[in-house]
N, C-alpha and C positions, 0 to 999 in steps of 0.2 A: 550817268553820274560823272564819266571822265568830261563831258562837256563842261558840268555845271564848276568841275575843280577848275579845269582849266580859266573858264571865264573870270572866276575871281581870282587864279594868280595874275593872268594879264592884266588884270582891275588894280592889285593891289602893286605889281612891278609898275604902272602907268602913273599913278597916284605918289608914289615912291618919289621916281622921277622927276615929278614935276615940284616935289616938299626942293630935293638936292638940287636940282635946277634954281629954285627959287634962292637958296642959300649960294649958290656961287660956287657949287660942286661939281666936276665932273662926270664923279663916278659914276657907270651906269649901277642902279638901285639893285642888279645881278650879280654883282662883283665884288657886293663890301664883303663877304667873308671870306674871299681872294685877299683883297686889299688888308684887313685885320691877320690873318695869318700870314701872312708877307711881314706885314707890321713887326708881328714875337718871331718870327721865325727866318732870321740871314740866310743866306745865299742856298736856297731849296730850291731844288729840281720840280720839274712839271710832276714828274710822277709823284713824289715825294707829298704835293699840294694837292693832288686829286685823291691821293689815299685819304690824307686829313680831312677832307671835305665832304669824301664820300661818293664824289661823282666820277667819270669815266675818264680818260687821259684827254677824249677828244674833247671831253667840254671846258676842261680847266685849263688845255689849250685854246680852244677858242675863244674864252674872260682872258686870259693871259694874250693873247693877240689884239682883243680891244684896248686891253690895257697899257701894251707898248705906243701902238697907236696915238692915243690921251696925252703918252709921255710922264704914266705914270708909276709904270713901269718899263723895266732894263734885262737885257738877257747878258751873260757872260757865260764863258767857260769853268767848267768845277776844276778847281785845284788837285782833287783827289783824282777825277777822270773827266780827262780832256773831252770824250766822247758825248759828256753829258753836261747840256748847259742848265745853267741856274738860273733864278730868276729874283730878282732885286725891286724894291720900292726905291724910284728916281728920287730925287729930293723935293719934289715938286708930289712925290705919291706919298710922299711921308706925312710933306705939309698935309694934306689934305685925311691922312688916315688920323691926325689928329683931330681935325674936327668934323670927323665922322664916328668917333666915340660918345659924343654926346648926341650926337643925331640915333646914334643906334638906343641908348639909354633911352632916349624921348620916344622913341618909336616903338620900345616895347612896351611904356607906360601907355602908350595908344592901342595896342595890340590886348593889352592886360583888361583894358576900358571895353574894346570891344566886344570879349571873351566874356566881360561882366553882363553888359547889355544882351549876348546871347543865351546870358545862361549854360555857356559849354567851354570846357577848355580846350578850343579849336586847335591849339598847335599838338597838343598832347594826341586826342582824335585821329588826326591825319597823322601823327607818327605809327598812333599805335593800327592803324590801317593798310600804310606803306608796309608795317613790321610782318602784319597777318598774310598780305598778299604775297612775300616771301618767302612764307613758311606752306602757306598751301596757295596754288595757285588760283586764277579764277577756270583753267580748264578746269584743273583739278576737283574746283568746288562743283562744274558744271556735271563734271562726269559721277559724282559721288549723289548730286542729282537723279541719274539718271541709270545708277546702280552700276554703272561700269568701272 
């Protein structure tokens, strides 16, 4: 199963890509919900961005590292403590988080089409999936298998 998830995030990160590419974007199609909460939310810290997002400090560092890269984002020192930098949309990331709001709108209108075509509400599915494997594991599920 983790094969067949994996294959269509790479499918659908690839396909992503090439929509933003085509538009004269930047962004890597992994980043936009880096890049939108960057957008509402000034001068936030790494940690700050990986709570909201959900992921691990190393990952929202490593989007936050493509993204200075790009030039679309900016690291600075926090006012409050110097120990911890912040991280800023350049004005060049700004531009571009503007018109990736309407790419995102359009993109869920495509996602909502496909979900229709499936018959399934894929995004709902895989939340409520990631939610279950959390709550009990798959050793967990294995050993409850297997009476232990």
């Amino acid at each position: 199963m983790a094969h067949f998830c994996r294959r269509l995030a790479d499918l659908i990160i690839a396909q992503g890509s090439e929509i933003l590419a085509d538009r004269g974007l930047t962004a890597p199609s992994t980043a936009l919900s880096t890049i939108f909460y960057l957008d509402q939310n000034q001068n936030t810290t790494v940690a700050s961005l990986a709570s909201a997002l959900d992921v691990s400090h190393q990952m929202a560092t490593q989007r936050i590292n493509v993204l200075v890269k790009l030039g679309l984002v900016a690291r600075s020192s926090s006012d409050a403590d110097k120990r911890a930098k912040c991280v800023v949309l350049t004005p060049l990331g700004k531009k571009e988080a503007k018109q990736l709001y309407p790419f995102a709108t359009e993109m869920a209108q495509v996602f909502e089409g496909l979900e229709a075509e499936l018959d399934c509400a894929l995004t709902t599915v895989i939340r409520k999936a990631e939610r279950s494997l959390l709550q009990r594991s798959l050793k967990q599920r294995l050993e409850e298998l297997s009476g232990n």
